[in-house]
PyMOL commands that place a pseudoatom at each C-alpha (Angstrom):
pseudoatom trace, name=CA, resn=UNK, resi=1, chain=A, elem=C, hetatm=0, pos=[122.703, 39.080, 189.924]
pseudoatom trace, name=CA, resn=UNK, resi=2, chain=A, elem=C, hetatm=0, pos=[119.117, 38.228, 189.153]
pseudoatom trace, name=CA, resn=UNK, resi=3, chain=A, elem=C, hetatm=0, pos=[116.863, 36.755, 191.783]
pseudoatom trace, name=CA, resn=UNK, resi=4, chain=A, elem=C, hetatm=0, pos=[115.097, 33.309, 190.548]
pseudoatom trace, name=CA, resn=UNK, resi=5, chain=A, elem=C, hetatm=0, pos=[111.731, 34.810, 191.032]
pseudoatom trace, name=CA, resn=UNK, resi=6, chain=A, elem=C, hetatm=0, pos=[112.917, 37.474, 188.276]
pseudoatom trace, name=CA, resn=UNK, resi=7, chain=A, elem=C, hetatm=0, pos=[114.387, 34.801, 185.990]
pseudoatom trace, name=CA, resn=UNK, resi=8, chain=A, elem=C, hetatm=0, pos=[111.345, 32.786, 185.997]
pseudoatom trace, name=CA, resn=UNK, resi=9, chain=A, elem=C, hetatm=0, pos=[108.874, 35.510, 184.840]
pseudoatom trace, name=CA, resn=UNK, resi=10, chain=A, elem=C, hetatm=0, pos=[111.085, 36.380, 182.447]
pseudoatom trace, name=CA, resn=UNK, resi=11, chain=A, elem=C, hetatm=0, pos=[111.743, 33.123, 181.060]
pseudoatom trace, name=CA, resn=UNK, resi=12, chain=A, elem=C, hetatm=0, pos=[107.974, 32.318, 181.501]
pseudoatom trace, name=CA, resn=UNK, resi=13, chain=A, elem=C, hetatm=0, pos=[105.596, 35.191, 181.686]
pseudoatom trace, name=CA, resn=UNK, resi=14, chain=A, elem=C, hetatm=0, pos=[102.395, 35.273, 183.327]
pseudoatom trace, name=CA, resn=UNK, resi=15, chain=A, elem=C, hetatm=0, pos=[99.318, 37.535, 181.663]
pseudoatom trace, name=CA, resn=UNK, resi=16, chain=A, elem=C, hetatm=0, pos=[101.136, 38.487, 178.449]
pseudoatom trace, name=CA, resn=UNK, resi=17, chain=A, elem=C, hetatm=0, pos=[98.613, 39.414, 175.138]
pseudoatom trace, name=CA, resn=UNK, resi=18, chain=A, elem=C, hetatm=0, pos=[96.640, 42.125, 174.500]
pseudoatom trace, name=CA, resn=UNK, resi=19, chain=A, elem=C, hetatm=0, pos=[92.667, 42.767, 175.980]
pseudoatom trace, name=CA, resn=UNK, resi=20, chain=A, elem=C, hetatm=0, pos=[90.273, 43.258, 172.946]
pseudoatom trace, name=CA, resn=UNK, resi=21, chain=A, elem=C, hetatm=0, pos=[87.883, 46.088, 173.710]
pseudoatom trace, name=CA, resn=UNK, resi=22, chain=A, elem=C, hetatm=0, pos=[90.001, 46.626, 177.196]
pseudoatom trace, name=CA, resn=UNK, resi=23, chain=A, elem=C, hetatm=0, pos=[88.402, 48.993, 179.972]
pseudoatom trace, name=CA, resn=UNK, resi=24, chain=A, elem=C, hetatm=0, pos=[91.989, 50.830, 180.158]
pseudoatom trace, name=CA, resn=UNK, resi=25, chain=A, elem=C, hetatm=0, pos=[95.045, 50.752, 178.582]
pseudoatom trace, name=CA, resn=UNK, resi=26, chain=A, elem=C, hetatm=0, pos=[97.966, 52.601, 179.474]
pseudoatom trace, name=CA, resn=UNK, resi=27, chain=A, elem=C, hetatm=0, pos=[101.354, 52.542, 177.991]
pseudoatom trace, name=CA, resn=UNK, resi=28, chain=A, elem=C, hetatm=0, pos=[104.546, 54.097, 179.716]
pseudoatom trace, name=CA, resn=UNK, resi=29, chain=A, elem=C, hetatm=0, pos=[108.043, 54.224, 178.422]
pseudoatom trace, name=CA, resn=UNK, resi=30, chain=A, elem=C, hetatm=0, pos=[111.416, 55.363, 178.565]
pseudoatom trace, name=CA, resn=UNK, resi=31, chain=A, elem=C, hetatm=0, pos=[113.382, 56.678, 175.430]
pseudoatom trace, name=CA, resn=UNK, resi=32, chain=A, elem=C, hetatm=0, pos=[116.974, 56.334, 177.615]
pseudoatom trace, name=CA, resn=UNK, resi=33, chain=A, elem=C, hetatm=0, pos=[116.224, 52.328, 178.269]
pseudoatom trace, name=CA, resn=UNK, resi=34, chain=A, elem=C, hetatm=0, pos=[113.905, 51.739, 175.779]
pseudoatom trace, name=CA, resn=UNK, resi=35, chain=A, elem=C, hetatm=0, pos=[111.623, 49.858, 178.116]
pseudoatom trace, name=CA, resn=UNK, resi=36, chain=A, elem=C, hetatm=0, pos=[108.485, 50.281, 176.791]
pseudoatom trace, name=CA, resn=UNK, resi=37, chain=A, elem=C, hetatm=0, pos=[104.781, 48.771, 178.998]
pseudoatom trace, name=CA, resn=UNK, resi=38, chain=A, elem=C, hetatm=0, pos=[101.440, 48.714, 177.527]
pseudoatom trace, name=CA, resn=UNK, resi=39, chain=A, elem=C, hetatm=0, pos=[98.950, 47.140, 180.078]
pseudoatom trace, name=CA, resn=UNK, resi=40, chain=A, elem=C, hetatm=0, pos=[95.501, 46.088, 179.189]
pseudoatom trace, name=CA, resn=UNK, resi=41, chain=A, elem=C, hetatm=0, pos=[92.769, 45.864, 181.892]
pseudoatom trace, name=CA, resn=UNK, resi=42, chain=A, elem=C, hetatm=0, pos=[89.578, 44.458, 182.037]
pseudoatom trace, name=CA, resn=UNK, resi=43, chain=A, elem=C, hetatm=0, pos=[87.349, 46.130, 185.130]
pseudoatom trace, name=CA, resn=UNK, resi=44, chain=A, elem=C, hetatm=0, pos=[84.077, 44.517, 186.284]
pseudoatom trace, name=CA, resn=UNK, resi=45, chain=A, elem=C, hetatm=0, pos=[82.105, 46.887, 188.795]
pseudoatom trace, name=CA, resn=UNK, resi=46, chain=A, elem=C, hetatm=0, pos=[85.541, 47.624, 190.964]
pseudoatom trace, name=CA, resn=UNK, resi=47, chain=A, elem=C, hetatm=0, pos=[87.096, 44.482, 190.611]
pseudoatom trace, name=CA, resn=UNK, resi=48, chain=A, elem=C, hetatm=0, pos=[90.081, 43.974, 187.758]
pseudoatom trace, name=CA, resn=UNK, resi=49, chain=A, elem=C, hetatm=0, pos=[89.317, 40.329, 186.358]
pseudoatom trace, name=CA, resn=UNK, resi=50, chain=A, elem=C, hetatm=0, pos=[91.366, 40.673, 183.800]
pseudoatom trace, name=CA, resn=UNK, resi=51, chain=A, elem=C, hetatm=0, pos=[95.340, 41.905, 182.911]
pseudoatom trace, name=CA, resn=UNK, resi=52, chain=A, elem=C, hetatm=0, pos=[97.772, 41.637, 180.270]
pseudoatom trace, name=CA, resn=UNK, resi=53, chain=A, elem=C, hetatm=0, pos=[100.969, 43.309, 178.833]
pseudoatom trace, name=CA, resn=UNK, resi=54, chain=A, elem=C, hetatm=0, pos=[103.125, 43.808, 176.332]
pseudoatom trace, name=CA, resn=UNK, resi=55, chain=A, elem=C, hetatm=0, pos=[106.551, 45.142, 177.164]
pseudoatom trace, name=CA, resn=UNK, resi=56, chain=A, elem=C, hetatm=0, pos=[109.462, 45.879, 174.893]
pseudoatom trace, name=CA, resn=UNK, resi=57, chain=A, elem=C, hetatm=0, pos=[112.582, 45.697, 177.069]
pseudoatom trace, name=CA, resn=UNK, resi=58, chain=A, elem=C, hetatm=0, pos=[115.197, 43.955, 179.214]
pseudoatom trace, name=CA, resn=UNK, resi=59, chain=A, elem=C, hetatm=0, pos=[114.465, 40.806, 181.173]
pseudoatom trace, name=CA, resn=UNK, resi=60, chain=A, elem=C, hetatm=0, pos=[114.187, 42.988, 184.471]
pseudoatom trace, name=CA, resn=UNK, resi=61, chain=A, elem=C, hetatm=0, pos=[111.115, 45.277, 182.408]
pseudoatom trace, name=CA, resn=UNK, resi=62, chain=A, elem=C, hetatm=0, pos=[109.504, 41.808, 181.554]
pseudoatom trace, name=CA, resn=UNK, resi=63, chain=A, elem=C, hetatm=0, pos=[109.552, 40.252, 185.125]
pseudoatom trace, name=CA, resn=UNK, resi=64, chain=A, elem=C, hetatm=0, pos=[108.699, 43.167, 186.443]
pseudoatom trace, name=CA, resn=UNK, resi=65, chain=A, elem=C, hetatm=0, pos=[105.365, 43.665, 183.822]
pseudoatom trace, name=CA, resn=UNK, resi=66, chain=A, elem=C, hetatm=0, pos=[104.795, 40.031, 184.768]
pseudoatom trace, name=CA, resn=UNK, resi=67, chain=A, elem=C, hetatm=0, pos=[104.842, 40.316, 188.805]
pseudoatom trace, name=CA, resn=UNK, resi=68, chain=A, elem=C, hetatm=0, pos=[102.447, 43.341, 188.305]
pseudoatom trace, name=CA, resn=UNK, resi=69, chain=A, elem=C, hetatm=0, pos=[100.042, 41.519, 186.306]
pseudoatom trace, name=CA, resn=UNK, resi=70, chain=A, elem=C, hetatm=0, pos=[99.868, 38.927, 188.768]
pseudoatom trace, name=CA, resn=UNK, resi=71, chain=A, elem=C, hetatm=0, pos=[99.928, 41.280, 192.088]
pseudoatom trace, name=CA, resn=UNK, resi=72, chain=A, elem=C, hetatm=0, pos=[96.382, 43.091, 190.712]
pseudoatom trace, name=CA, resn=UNK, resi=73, chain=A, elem=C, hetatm=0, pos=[94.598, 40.312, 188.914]
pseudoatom trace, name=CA, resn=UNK, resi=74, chain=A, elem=C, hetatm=0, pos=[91.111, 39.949, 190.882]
pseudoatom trace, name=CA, resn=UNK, resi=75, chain=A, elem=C, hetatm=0, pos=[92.015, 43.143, 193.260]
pseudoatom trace, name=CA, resn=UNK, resi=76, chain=A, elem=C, hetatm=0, pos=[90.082, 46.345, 193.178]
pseudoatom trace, name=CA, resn=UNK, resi=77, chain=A, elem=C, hetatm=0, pos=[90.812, 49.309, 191.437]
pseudoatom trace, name=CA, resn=UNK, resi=78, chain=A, elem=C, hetatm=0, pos=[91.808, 50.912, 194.666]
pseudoatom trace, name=CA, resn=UNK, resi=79, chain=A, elem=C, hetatm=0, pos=[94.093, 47.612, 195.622]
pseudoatom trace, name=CA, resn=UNK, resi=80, chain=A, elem=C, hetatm=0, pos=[95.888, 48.034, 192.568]
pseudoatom trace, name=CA, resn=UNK, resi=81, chain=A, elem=C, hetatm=0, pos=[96.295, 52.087, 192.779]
pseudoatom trace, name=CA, resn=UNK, resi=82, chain=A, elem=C, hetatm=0, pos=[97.998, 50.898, 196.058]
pseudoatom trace, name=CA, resn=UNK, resi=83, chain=A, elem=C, hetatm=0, pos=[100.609, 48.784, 194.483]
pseudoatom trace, name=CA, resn=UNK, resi=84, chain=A, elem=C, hetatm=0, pos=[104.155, 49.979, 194.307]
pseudoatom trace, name=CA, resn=UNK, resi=85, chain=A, elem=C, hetatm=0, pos=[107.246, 49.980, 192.499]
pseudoatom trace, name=CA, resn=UNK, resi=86, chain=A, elem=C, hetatm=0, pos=[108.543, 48.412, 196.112]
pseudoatom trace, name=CA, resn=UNK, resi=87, chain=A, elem=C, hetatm=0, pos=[105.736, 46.132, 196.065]
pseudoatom trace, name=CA, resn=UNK, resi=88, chain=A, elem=C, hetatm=0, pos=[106.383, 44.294, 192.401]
pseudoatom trace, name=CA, resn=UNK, resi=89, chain=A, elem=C, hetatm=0, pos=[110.213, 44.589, 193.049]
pseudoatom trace, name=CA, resn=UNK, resi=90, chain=A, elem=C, hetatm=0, pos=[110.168, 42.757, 196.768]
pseudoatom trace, name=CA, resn=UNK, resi=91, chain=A, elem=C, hetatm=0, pos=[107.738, 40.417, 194.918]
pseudoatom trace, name=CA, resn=UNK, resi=92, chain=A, elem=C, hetatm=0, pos=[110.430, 39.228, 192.900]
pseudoatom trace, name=CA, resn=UNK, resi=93, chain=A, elem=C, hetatm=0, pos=[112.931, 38.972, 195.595]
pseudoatom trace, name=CA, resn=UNK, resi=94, chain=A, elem=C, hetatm=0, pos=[114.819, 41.865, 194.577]
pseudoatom trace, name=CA, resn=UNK, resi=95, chain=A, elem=C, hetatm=0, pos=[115.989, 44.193, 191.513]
pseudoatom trace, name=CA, resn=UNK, resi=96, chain=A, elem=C, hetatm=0, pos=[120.016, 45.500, 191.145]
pseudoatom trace, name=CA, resn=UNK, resi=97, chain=A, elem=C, hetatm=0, pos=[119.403, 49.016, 191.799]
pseudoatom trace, name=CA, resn=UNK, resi=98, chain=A, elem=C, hetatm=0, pos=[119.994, 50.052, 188.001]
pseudoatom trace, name=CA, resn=UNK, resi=99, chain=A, elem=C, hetatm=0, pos=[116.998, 47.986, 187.524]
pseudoatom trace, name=CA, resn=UNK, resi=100, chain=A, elem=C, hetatm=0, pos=[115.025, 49.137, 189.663]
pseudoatom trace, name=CA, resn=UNK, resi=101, chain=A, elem=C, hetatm=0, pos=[113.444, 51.730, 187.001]
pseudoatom trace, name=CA, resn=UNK, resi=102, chain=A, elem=C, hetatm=0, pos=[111.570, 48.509, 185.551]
pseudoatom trace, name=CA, resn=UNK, resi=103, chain=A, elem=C, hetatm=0, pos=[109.385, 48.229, 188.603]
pseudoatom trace, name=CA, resn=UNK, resi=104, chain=A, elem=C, hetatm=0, pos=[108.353, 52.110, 188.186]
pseudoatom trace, name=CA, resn=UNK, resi=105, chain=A, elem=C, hetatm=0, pos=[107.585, 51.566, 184.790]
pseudoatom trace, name=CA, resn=UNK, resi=106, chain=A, elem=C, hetatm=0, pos=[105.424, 48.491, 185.692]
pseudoatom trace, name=CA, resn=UNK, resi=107, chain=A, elem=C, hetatm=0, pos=[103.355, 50.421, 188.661]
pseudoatom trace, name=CA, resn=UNK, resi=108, chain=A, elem=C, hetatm=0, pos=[103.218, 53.483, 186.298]
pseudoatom trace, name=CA, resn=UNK, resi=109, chain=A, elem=C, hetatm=0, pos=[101.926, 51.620, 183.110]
pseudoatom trace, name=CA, resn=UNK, resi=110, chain=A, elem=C, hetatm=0, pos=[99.051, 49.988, 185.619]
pseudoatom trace, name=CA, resn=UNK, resi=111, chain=A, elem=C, hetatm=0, pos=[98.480, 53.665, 186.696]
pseudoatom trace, name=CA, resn=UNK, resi=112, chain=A, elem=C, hetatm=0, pos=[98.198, 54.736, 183.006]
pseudoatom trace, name=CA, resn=UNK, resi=113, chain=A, elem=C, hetatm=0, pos=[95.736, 52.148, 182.239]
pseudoatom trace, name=CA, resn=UNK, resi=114, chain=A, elem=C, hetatm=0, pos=[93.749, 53.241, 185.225]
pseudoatom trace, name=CA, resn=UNK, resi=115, chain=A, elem=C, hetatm=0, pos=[93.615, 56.577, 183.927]
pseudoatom trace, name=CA, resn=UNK, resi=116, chain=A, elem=C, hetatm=0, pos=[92.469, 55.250, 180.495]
pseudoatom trace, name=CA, resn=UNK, resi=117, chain=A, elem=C, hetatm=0, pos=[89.607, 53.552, 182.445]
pseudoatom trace, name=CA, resn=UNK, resi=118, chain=A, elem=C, hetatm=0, pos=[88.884, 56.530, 184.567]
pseudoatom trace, name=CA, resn=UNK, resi=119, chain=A, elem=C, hetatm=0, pos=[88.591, 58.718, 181.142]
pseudoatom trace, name=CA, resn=UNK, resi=120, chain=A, elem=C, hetatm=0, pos=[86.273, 56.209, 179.241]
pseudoatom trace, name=CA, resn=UNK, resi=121, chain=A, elem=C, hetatm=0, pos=[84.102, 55.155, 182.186]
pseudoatom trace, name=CA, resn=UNK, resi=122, chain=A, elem=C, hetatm=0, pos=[83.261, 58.476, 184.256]
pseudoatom trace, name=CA, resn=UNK, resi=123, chain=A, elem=C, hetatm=0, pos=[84.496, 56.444, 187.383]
pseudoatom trace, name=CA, resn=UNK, resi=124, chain=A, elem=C, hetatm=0, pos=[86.511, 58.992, 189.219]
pseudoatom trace, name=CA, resn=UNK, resi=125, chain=A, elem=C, hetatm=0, pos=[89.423, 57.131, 191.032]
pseudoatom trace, name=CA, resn=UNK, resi=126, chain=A, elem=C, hetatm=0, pos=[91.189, 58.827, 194.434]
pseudoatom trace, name=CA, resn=UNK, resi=127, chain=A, elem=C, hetatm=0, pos=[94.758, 59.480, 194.062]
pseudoatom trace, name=CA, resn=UNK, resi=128, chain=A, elem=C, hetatm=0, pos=[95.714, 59.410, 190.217]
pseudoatom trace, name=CA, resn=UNK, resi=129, chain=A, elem=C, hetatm=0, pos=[95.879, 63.378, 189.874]
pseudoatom trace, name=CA, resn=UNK, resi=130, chain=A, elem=C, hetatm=0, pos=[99.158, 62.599, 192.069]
pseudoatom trace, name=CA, resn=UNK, resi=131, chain=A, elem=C, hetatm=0, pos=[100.578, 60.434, 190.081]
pseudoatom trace, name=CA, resn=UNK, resi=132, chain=A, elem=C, hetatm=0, pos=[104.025, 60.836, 188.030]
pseudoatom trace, name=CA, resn=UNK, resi=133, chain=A, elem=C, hetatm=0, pos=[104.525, 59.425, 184.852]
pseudoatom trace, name=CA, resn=UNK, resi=134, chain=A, elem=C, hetatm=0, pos=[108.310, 60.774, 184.463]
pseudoatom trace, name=CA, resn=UNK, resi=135, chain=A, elem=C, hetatm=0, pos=[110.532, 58.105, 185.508]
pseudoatom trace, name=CA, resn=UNK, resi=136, chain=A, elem=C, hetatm=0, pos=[113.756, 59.690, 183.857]
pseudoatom trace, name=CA, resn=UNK, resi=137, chain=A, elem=C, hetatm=0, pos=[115.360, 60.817, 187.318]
pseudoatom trace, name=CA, resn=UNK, resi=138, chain=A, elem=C, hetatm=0, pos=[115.490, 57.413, 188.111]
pseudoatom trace, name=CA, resn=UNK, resi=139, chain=A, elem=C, hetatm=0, pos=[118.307, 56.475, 185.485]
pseudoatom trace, name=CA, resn=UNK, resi=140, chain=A, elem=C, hetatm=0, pos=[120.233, 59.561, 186.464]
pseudoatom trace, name=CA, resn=UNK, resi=141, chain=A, elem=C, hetatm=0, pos=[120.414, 58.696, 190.117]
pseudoatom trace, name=CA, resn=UNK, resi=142, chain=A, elem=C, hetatm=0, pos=[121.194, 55.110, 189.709]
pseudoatom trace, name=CA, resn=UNK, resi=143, chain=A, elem=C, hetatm=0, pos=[124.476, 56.037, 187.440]
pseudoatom trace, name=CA, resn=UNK, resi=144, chain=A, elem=C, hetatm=0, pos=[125.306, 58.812, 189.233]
pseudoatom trace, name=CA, resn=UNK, resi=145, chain=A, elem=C, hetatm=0, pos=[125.250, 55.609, 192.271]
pseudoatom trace, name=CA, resn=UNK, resi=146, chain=A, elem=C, hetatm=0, pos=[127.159, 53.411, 190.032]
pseudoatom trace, name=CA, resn=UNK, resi=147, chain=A, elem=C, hetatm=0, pos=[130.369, 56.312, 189.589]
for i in range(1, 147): cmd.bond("trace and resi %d" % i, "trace and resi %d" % (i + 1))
show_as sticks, trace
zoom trace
């Protein structure tokens, strides 16, 4: 069911803790899963040296926080508003489709923290007035696949 890539960053996550005095943090969630991301970034000039999370959730939220981390680490700001739920999911070989939700939630709570950073730093970054922080639709089209 689970690729191997997806059991081993679940069984042995990369990046997770908390950033004191982080330059963004954004937290996304989902009361109807109860996956829950808070990512931490740390932002010098355009270049993201630093990432962690913190993720309350399934194995599939966890792997999926954990691929993230590692996709943007040392990547611009404008790398990592390029990174998709697609991206993190093919990363690790693969999510079932009702998982699939956990790779949204990862790309949004990077999003989120890039908002955060936008807010406190002045830095105006292309493309996040586009972006969607509702993932609900997600879980009703992957049961309504599963009927």
């Amino acid at each position: 069911m689970y690729s191997e890539k997806v059991m081993e960053h679940f069984t042995h996550p990369r990046n997770v803790g908390e950033i004191e005095n982080a330059d963004g943090v954004g937290e996304v969630g989902n009361a109807k899963c109860g996956d829950i991301m808070r990512m931490y970034l740390k932002i010098d000039g355009d270049v993201i040296t630093d990432v962690k999370f913190k993720t309350f959730g399934c194995g599939s939220a966890i792997a999926s926080s954990s691929m993230a981390t590692e996709l943007i680490k040392g990547k611009t700001v404008s790398e990592a508003m390029d990174l998709t739920n697609k991206a993190v999911a093919d990363a690790l070989d693969g999510l079932p489709p009702v998982k699939m939700h956990c790779s949204v939630l990862a790309e949004q709570a990077i999003k989120s923290a890039l908002v955060d950073y936008s807010l406190k730093s002045g830095v105006k970054i292309e493309g996040l007035e586009d972006v969607d922080f509702d993932d609900e639709h997600l879980h009703d089209l992957t049961e309504e696949e599963e009927e």
